[in-house]
C-alpha positions as CSV (number, residue, x, y, z in Angstrom):
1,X,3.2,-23.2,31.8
2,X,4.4,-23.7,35.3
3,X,7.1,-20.7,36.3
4,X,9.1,-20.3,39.0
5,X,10.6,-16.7,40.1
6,X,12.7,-16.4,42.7
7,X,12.9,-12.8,44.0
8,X,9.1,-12.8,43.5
9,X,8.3,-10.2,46.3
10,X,10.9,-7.9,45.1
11,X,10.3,-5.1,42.6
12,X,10.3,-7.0,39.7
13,X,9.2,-10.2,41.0
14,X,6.2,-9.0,41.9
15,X,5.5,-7.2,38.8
16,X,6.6,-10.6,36.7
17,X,3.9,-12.3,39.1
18,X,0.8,-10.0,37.7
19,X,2.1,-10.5,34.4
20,X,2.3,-14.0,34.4
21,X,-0.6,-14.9,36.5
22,X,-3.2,-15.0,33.9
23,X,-1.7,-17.2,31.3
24,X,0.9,-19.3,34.3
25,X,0.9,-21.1,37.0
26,X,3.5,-18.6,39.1
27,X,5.6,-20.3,41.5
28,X,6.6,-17.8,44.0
29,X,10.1,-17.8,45.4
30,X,11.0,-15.4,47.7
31,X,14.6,-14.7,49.8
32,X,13.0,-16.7,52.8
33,X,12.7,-20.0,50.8
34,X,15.9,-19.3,48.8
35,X,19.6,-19.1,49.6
36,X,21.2,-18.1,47.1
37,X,24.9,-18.4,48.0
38,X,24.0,-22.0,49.0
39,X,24.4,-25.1,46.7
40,X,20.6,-26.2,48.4
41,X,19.7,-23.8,45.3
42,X,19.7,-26.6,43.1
43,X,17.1,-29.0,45.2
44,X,14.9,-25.8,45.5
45,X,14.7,-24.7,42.6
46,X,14.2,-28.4,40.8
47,X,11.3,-29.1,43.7
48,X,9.1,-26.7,42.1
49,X,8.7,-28.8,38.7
50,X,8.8,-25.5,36.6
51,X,8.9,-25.3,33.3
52,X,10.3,-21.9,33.1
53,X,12.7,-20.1,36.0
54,X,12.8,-16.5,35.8
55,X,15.9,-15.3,38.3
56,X,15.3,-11.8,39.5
57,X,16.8,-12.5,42.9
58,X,20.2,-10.8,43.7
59,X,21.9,-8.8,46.0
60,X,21.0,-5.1,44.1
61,X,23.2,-2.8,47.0
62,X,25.6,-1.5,45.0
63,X,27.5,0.3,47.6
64,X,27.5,-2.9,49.6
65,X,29.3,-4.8,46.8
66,X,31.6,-2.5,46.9
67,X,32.3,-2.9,50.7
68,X,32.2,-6.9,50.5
69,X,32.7,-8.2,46.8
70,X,33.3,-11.5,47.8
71,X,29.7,-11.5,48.9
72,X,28.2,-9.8,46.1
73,X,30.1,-12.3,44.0
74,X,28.8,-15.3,46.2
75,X,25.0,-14.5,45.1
76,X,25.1,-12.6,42.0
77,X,27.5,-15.0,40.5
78,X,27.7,-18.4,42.3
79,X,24.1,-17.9,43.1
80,X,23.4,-18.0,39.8
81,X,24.8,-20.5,38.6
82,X,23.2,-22.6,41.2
83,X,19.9,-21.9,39.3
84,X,21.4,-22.5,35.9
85,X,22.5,-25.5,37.1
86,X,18.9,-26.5,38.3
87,X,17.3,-25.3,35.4
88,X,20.0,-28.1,33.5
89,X,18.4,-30.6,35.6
90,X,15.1,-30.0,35.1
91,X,16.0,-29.5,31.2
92,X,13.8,-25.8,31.0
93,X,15.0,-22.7,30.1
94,X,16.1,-19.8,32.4
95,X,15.7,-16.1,32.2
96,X,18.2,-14.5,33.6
97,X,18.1,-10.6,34.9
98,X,21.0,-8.7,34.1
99,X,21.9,-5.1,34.7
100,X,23.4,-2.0,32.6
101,X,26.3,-1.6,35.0
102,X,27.9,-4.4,32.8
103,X,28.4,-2.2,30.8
104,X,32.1,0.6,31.2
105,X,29.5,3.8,30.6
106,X,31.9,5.2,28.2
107,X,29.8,4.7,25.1
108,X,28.4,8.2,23.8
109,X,25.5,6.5,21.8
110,X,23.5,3.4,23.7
111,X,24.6,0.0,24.3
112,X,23.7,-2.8,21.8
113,X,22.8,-5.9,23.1
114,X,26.1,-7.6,21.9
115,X,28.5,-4.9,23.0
116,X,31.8,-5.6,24.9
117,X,31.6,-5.5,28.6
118,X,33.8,-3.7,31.0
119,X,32.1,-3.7,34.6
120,X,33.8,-1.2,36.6
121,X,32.2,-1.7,40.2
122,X,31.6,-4.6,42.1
123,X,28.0,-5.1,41.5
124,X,28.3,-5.0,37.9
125,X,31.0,-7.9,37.6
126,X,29.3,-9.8,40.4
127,X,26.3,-9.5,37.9
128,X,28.5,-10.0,34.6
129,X,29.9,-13.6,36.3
130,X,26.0,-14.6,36.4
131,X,25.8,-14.0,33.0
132,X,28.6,-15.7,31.5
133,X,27.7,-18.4,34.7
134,X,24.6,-18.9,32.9
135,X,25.8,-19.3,29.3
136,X,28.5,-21.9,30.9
137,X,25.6,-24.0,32.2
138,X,22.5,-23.3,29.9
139,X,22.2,-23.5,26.3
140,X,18.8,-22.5,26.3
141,X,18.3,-19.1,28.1
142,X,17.2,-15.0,28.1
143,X,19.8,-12.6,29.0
144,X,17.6,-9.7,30.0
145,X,19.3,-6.8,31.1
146,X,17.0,-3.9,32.8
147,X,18.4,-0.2,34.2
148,X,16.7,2.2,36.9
149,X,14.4,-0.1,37.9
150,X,11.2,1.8,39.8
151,X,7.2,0.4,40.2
152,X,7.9,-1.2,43.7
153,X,7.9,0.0,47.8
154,X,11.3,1.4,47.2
155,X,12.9,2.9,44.6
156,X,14.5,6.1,43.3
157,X,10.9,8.1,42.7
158,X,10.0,7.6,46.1
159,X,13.3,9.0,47.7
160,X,12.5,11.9,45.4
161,X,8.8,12.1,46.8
162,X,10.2,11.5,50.3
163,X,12.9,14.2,50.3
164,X,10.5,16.8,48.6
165,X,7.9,16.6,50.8
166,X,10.6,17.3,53.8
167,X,13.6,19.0,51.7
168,X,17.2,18.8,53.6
169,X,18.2,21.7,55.0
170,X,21.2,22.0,52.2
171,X,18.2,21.9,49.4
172,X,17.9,18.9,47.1
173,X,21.0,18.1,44.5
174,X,21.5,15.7,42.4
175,X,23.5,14.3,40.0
176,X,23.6,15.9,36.3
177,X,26.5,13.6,34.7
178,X,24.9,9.8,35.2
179,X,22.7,8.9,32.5
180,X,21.0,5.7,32.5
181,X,17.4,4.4,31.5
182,X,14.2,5.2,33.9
183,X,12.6,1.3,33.8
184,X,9.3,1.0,34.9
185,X,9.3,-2.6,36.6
186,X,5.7,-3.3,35.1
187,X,6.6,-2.6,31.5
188,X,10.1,-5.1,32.1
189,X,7.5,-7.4,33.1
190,X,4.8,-7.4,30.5
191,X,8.0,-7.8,28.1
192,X,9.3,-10.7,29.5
193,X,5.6,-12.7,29.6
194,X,5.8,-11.6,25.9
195,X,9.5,-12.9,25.2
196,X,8.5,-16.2,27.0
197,X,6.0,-17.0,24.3
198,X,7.5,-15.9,21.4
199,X,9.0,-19.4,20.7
200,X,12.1,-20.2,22.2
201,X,14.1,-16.8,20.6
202,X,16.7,-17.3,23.0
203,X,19.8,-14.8,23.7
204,X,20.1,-11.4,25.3
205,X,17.6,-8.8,25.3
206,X,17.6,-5.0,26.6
207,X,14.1,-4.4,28.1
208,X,14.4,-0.6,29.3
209,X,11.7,2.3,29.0
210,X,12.8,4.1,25.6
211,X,14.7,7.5,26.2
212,X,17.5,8.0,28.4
213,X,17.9,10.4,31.4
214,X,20.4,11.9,33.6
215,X,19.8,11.4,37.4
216,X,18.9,15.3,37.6
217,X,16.4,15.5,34.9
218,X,14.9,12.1,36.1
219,X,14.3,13.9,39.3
220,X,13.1,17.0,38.0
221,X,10.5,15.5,35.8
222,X,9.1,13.5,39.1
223,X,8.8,16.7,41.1
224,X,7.1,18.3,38.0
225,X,4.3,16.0,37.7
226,X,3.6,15.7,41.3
227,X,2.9,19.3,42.5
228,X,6.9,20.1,43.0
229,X,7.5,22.1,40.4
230,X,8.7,25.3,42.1
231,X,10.8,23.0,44.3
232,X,14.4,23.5,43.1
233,X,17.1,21.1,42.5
234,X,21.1,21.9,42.3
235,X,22.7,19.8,39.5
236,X,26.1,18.4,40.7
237,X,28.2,15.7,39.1
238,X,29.7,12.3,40.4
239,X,32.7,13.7,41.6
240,X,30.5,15.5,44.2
241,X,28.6,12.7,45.2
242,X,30.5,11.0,47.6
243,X,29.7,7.2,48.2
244,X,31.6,3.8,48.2
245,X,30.9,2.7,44.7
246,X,31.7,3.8,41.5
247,X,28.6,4.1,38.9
248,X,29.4,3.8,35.3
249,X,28.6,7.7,34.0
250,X,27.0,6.6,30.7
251,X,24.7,3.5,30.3
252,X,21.6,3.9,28.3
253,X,20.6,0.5,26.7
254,X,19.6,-0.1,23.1
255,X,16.3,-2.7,22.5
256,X,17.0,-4.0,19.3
257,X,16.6,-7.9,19.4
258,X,12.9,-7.3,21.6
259,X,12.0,-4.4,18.8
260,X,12.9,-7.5,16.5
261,X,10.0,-9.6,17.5
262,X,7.9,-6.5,18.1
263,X,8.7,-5.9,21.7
264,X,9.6,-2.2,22.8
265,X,8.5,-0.7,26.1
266,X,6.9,3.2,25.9
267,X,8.9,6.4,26.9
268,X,10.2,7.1,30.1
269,X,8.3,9.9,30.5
270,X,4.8,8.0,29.7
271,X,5.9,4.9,32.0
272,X,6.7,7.3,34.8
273,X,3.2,9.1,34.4
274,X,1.4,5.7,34.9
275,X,3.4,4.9,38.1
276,X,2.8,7.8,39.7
277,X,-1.1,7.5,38.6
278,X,-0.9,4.5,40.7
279,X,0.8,6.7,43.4
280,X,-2.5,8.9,43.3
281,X,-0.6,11.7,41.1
């Protein structure tokens, strides 16, 4: 099968491009060749002939959402549906990839698949319009929503590797009261290559590392398998952590249609363990 991902030398594009490469023909489409806030989308994305689009492209800084929404909304949203919309043309199915800041992070057990949504921040209802964008324009299509993403050149476990090896004078601190899903990007990916072929099961689908995590204990985990152990961290909560946006507290996701058709992705713990393997930890 011929599939196209745009985003493909981001985190998760890259990882989707191992994954796929054995068994696909990968079509690479990266933020050079791709505008997403531009209705040239469509031609793009219908040039490559795929038979398959995975979308992982979007604009992912959350504080700069929050400083121009109207942007955020022009390529998370709009954006979007520009590759719905060429997916329509070329009559193949899109997978979509959504995020757990959909969700209000009021819940006190996980989010199913089918709960309501209540964005509270501009990334996550820039990302919420892509997804009701895409059920406007597709009927066939994956909703797959990911959380914490790490496994690429940037990401939250090498801040935390970054800022231990030269701690701030102030020491490190870091948020006890936001709990979300650690998400190894290579484990997302290896379920999505598996959801492609499972025969069309369309719908919406939380692919997240098992177990959930506050930002604190994610931390202190990393620093205890990499040497840091003595290194100390303060807990703090949101309230303390000044910044522009406004991160839903409580967001853990809930795999229950992938466990269906015998998708699940390994602990947190485990999936951090391998990254950092690849770190040389």
């Amino acid at each position: 099968m011929r599939v196209a991902v745009t985003g493909a030398s981001g985190q998760l594009g890259s990882a989707l491009g191992a994954a796929l490469a054995l068994s696909h023909e990968v079509v690479p489409l990266s933020h050079h060749q791709l505008e997403l806030g531009s209705a040239e989308t469509v031609a793009r994305v219908v040039a490559t002939g795929a038979d398959l689009v995975i979308h992982t492209a979007a604009y992912t800084n959350v504080d700069g959402c929050t400083r121009d929404p109207r942007h955020a909304y022009q390529i998370n949203a709009l954006g979007t549906r520009f590759v719905a919309l060429a997916c329509r043309r070329l009559a193949v199915p899109l997978v979509y990839i959504s995020t757990n800041e959909v969700f209000a992070g009021t819940a006190r057990s996980p989010y199913f698949e089918y709960a309501p949504t209540a964005p509270i921040n501009a990334y996550g209802h820039a990302k919420l319009a892509g997804e009701l964008a895409v059920r406007e324009v597709l009927s066939d299509f994956y909703i797959v929503r990911v959380a914490w993403l790490f496994g690429g050149a940037r990401n939250f476990v090498r801040t935390i590797l970054r800022l231990a090896a030269n701690p701030p004078a102030t020491g490190l601190r870091m948020v006890a009261d936001e709990v979300g899903n650690p998400t190894y990007a290579v484990d997302v990916a290896e379920a999505i290559a598996s959801l492609i072929g499972t025969g069309n099961f369309f719908g919406t689908y939380h692919f997240v590392n098992d177990g959930a995590a506050s930002r604190y204990t994610f931390a202190r985990t990393i620093l205890d398998l990499t040497g840091y152990a003595q290194l100390p961290i303060t807990p703090i909560t949101l309230a303390e952590y000044v910044r522009e946006s406004t991160p839903p507290t409580y967001t853990p996701l809930a795999n229950v249609s992938g466990a269906a058709l015998g998708i699940s992705l390994r602990p947190w713990q485990e999936a951090l363990g391998a990254y950092l393997a690849t770190l040389g930890f």
